[in-house]
N, CA and C atoms as an extended XYZ file, in Angstrom:
387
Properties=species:S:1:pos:R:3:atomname:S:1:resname:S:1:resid:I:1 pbc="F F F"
N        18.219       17.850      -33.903 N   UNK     1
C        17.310       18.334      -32.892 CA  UNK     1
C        17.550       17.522      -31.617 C   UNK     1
N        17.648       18.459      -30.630 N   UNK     2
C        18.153       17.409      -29.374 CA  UNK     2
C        16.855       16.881      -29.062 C   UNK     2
N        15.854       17.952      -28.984 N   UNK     3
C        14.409       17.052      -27.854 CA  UNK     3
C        13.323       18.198      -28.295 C   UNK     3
N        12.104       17.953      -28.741 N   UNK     4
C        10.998       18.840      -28.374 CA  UNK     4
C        10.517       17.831      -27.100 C   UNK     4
N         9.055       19.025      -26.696 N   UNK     5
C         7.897       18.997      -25.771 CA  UNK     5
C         6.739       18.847      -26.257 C   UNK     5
N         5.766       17.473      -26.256 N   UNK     6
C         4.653       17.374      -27.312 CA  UNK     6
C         3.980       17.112      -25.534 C   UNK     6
N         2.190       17.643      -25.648 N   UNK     7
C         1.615       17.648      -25.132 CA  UNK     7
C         0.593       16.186      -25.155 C   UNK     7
N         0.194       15.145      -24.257 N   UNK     8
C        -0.436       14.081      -24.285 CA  UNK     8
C        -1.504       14.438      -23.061 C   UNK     8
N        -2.328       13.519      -23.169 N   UNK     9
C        -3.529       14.174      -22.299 CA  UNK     9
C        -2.912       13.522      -20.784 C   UNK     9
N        -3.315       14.741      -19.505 N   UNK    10
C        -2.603       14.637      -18.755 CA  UNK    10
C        -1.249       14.426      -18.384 C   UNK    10
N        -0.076       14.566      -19.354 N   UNK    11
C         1.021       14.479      -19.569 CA  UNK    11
C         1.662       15.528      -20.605 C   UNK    11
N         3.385       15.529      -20.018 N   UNK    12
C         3.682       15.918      -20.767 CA  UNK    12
C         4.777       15.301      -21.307 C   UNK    12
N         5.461       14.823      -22.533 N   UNK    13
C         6.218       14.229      -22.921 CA  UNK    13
C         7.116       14.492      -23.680 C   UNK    13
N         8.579       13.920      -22.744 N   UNK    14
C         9.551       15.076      -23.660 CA  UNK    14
C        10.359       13.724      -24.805 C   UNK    14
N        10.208       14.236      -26.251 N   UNK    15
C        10.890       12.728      -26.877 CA  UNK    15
C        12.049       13.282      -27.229 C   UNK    15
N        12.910       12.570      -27.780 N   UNK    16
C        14.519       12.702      -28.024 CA  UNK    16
C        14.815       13.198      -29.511 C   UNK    16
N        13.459       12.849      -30.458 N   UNK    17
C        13.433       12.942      -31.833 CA  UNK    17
C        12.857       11.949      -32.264 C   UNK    17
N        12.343       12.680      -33.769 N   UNK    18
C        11.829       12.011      -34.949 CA  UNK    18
C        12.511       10.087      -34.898 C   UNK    18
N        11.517        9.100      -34.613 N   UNK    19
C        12.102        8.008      -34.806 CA  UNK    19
C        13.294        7.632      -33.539 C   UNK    19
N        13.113        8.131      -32.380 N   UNK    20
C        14.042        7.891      -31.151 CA  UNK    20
C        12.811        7.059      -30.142 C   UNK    20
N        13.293        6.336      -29.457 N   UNK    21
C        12.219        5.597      -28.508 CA  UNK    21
C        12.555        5.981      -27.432 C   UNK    21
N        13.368        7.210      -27.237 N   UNK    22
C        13.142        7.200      -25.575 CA  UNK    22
C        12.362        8.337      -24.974 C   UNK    22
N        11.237        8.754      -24.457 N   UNK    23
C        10.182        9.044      -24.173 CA  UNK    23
C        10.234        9.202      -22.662 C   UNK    23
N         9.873       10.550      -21.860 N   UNK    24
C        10.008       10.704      -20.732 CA  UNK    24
C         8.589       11.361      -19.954 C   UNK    24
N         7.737       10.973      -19.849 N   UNK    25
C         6.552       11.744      -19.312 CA  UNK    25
C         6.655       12.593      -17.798 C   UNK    25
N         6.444       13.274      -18.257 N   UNK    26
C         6.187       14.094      -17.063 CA  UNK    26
C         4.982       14.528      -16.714 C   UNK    26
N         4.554       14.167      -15.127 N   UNK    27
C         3.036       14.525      -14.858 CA  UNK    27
C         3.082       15.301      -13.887 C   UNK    27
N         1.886       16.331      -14.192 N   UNK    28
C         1.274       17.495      -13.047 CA  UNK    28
C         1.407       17.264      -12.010 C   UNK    28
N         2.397       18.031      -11.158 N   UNK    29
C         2.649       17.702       -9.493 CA  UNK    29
C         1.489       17.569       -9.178 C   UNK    29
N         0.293       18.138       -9.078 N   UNK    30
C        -0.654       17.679       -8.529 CA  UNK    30
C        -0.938       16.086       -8.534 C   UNK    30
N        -0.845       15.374       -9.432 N   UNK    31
C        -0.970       13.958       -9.810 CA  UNK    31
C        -0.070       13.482       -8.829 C   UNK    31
N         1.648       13.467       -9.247 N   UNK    32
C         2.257       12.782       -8.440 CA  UNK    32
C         2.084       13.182       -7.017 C   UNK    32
N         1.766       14.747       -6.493 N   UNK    33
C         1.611       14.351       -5.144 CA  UNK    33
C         0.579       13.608       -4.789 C   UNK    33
N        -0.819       13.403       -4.846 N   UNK    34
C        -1.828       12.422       -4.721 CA  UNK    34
C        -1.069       11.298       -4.696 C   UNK    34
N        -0.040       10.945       -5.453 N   UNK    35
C         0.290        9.316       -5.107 CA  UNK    35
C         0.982        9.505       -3.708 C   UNK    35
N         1.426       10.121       -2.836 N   UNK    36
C         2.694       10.367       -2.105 CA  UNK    36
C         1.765       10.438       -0.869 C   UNK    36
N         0.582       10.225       -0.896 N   UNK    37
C        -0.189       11.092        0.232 CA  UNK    37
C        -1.021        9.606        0.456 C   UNK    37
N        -0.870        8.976        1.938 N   UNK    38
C        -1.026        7.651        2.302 CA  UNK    38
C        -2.721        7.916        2.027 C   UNK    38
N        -3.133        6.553        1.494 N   UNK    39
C        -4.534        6.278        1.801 CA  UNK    39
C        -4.640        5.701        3.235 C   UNK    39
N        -5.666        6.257        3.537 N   UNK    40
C        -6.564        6.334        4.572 CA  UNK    40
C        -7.067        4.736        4.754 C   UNK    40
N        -6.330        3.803        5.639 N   UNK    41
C        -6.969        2.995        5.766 CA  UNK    41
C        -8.002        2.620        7.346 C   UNK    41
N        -8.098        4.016        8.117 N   UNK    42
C        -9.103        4.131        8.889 CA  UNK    42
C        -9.959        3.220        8.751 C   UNK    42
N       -10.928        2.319        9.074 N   UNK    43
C       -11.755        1.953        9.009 CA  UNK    43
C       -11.982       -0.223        9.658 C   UNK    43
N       -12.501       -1.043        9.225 N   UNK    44
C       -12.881       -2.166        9.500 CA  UNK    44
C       -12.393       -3.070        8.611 C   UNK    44
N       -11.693       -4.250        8.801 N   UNK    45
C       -11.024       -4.990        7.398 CA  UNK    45
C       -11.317       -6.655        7.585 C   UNK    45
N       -11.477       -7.243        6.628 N   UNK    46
C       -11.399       -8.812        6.648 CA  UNK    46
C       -10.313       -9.451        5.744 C   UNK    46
N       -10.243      -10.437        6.267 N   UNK    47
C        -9.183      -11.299        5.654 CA  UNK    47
C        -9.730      -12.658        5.644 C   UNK    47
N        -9.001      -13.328        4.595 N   UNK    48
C        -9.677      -14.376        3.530 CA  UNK    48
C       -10.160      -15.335        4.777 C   UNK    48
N        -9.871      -15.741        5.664 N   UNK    49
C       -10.324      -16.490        6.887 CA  UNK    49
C       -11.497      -15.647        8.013 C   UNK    49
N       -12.310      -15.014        7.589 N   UNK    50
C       -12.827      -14.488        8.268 CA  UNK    50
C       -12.512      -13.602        9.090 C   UNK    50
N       -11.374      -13.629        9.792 N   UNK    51
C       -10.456      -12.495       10.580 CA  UNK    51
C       -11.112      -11.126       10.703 C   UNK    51
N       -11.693      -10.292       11.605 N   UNK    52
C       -11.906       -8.830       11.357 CA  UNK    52
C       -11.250       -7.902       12.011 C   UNK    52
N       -10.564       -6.899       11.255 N   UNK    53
C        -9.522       -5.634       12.223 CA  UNK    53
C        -9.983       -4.327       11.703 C   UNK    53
N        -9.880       -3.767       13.052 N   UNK    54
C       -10.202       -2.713       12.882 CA  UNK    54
C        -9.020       -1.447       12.419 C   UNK    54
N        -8.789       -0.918       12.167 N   UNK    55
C        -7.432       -0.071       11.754 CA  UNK    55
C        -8.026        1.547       12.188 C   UNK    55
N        -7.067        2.225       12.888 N   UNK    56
C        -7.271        3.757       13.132 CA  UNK    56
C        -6.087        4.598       12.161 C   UNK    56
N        -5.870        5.247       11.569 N   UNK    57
C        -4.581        5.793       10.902 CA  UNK    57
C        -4.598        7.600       11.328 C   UNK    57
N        -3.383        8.222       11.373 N   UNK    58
C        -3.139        9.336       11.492 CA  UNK    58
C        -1.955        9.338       10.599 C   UNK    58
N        -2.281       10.193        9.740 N   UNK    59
C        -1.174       10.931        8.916 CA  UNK    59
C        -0.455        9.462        8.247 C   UNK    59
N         0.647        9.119        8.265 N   UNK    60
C         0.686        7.792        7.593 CA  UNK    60
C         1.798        6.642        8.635 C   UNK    60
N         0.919        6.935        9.912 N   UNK    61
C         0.860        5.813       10.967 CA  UNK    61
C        -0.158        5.494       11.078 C   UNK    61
N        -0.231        3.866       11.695 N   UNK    62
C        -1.796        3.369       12.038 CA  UNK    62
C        -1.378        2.207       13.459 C   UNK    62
N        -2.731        2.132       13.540 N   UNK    63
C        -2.857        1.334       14.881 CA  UNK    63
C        -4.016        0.169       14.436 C   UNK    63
N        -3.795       -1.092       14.744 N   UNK    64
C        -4.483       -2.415       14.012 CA  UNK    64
C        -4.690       -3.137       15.020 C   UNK    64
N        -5.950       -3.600       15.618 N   UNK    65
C        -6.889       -4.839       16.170 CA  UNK    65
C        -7.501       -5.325       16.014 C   UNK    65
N        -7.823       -6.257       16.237 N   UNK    66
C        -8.963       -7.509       16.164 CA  UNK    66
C        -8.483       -8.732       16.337 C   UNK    66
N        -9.587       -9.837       15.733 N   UNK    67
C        -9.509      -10.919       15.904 CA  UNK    67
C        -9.476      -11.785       14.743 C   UNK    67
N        -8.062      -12.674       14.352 N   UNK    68
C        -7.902      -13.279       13.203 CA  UNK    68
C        -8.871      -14.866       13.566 C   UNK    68
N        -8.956      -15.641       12.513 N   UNK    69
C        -9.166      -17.052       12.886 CA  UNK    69
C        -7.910      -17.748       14.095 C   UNK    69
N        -6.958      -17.555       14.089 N   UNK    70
C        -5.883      -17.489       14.947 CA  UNK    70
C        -5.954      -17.276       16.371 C   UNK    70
N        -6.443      -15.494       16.188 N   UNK    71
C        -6.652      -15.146       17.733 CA  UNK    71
C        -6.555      -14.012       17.860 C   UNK    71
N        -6.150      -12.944       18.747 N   UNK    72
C        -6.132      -11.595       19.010 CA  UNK    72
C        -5.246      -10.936       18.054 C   UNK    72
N        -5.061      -10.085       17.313 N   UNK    73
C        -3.816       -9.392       16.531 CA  UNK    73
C        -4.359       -7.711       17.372 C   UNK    73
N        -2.979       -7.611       17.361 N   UNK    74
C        -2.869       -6.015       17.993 CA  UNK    74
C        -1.447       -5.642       17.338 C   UNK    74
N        -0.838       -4.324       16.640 N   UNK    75
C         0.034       -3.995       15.863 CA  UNK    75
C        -0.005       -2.063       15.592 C   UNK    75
N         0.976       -1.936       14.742 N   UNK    76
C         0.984       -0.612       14.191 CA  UNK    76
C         1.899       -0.606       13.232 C   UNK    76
N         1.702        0.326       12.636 N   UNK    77
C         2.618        0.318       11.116 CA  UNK    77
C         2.697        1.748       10.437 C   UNK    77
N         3.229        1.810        9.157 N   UNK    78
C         3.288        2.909        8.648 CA  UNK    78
C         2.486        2.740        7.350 C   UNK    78
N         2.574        3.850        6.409 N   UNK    79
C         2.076        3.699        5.068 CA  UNK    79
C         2.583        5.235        3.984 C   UNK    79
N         3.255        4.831        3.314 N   UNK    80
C         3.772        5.431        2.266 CA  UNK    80
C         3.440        5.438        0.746 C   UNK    80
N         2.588        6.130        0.628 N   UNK    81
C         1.603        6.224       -0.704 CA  UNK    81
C         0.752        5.179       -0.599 C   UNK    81
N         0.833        3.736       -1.944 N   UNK    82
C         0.194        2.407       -1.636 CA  UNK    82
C         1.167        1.713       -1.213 C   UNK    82
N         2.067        1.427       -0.131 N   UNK    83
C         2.702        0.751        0.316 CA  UNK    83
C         2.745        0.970        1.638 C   UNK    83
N         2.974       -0.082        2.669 N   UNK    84
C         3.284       -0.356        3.410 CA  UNK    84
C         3.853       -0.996        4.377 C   UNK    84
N         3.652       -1.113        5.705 N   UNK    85
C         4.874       -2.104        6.430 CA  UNK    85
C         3.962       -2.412        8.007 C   UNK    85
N         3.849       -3.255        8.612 N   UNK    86
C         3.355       -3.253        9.872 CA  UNK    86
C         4.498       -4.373       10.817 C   UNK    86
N         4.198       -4.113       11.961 N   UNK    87
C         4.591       -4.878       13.085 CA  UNK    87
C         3.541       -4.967       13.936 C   UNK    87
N         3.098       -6.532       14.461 N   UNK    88
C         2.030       -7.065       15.434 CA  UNK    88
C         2.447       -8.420       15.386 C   UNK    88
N         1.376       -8.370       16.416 N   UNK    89
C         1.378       -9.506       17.755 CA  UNK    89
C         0.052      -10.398       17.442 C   UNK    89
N         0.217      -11.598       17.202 N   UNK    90
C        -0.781      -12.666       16.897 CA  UNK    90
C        -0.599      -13.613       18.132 C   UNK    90
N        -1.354      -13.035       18.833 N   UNK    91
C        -1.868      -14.297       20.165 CA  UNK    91
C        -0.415      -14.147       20.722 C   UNK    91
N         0.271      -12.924       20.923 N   UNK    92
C         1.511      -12.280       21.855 CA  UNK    92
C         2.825      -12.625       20.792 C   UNK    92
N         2.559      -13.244       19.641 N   UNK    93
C         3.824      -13.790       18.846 CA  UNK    93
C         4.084      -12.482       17.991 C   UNK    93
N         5.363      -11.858       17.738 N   UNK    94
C         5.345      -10.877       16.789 CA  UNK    94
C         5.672      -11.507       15.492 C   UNK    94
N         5.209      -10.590       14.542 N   UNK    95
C         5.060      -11.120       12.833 CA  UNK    95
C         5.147       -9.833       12.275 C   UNK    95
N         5.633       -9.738       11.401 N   UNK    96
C         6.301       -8.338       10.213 CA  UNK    96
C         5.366       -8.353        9.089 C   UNK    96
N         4.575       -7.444        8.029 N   UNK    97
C         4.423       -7.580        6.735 CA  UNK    97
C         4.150       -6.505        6.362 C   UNK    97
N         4.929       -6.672        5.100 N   UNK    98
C         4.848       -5.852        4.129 CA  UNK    98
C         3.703       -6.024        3.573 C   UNK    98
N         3.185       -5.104        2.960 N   UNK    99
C         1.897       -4.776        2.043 CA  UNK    99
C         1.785       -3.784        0.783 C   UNK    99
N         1.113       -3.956       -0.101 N   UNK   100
C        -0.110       -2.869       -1.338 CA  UNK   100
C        -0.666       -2.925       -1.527 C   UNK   100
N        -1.343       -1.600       -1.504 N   UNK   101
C        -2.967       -1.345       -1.063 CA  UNK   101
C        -3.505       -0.891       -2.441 C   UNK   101
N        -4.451       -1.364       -2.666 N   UNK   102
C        -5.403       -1.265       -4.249 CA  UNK   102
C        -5.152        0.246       -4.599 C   UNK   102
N        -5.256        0.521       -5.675 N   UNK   103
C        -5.473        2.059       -6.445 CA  UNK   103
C        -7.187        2.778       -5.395 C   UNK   103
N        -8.322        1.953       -5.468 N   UNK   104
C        -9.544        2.301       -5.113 CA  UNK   104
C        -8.878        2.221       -3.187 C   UNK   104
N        -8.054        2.023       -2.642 N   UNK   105
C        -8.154        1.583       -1.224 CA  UNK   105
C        -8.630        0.625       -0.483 C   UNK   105
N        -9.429       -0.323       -1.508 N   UNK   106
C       -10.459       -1.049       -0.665 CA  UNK   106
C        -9.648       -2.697       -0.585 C   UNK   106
N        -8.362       -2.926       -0.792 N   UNK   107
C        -7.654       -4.511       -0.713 CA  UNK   107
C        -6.346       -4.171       -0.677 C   UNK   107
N        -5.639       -5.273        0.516 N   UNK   108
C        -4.688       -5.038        1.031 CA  UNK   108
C        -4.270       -6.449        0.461 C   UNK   108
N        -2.866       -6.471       -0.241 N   UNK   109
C        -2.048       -7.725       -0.847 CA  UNK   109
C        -1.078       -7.638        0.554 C   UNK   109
N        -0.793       -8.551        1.391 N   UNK   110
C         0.280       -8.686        1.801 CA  UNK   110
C         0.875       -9.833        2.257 C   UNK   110
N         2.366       -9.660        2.529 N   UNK   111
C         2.798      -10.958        2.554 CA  UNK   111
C         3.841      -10.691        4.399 C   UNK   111
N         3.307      -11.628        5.017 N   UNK   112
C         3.524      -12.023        6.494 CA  UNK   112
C         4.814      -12.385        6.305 C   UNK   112
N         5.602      -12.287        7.595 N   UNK   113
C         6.972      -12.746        7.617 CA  UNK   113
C         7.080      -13.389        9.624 C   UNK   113
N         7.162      -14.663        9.803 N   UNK   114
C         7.664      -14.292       11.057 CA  UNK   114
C         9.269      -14.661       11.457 C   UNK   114
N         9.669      -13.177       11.877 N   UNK   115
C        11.049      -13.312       12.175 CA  UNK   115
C        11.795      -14.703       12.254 C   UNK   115
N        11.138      -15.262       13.509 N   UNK   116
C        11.757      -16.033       14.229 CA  UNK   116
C        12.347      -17.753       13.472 C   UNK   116
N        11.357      -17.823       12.202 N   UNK   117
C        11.526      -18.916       11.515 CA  UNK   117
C        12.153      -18.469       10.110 C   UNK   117
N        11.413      -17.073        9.552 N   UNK   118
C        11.709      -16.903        8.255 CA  UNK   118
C        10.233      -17.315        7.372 C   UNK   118
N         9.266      -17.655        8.097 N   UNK   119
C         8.514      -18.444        6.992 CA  UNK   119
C         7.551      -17.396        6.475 C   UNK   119
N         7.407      -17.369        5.450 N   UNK   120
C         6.577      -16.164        4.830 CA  UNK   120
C         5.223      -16.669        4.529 C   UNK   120
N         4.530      -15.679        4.252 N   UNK   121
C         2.855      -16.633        3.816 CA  UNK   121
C         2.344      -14.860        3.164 C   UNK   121
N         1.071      -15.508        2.266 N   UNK   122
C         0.120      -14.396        1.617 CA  UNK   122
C        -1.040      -14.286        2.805 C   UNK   122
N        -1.590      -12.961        2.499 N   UNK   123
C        -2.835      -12.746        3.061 CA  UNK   123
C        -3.489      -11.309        2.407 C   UNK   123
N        -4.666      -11.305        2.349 N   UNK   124
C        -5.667      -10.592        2.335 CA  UNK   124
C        -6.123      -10.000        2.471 C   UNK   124
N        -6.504       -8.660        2.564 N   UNK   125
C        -7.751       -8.003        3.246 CA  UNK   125
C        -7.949       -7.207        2.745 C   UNK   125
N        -9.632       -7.129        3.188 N   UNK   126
C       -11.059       -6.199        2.444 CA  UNK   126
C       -11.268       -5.488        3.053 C   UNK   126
N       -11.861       -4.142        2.711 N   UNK   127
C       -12.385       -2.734        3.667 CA  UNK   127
C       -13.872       -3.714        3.568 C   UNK   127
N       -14.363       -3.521        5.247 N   UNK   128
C       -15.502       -4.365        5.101 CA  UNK   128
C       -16.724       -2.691        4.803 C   UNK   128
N       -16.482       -1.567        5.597 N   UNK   129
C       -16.883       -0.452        5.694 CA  UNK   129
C       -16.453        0.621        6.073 C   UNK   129
């Protein structure tokens, strides 16, 4: 038998045979497109230093301000499902980071890069509302 189609909840899974471990799920386009479709991070954010930015997004560009413990940040970026990427300006200095954004939307993991040294760092942030 080359392969049946056994049905799993919300899935479908195609196995290779009786006693074979290789196992291929396949899920309802509807599912995978929901992952493909940027969350919305519109709204107000904090970071572990108090920092608050505001974020505007269209489609899966955004536009980012406020004020870190640091100083002014102003930026824009993209977002591709839970991932993302920004470029901004901390008190006129530019800085790069990559980011992933929680399953719920509400926490941003990312990690800062500034060009000019290489030095990387973690940071934070919460949907405040």
């Amino acid at each position: 038998m080359i392969g049946w189609l056994a049905e799993a909840p919300g899935d479908y899974v195609i196995r290779s045979g009786p006693g074979q471990s290789t196992d291929l799920a396949i899920r309802p386009a509807a599912e995978v497109a929901d992952r493909m479709v940027p969350v919305d991070l519109t709204g107000f954010w904090r970071d572990e230093d108090g920092g608050e930015l505001q974020v505007v997004q269209h489609g899966g560009a955004f536009q980012v301000r406020g004020m870190s413990a640091d100083g002014v940040v102003e930026g824009h970026g993209t977002v591709n499902g839970l991932r993302g990427q920004t470029v901004y300006w901390l008190n006129g200095v530019e800085l790069r980071a990559s980011f992933a954004i929680s399953s719920d939307g509400n926490r941003i993991d990312a990690t800062v890069v500034d060009p000019r040294s290489g030095a990387r760092e973690r940071s934070v942030l919460v949907r405040m509302r």
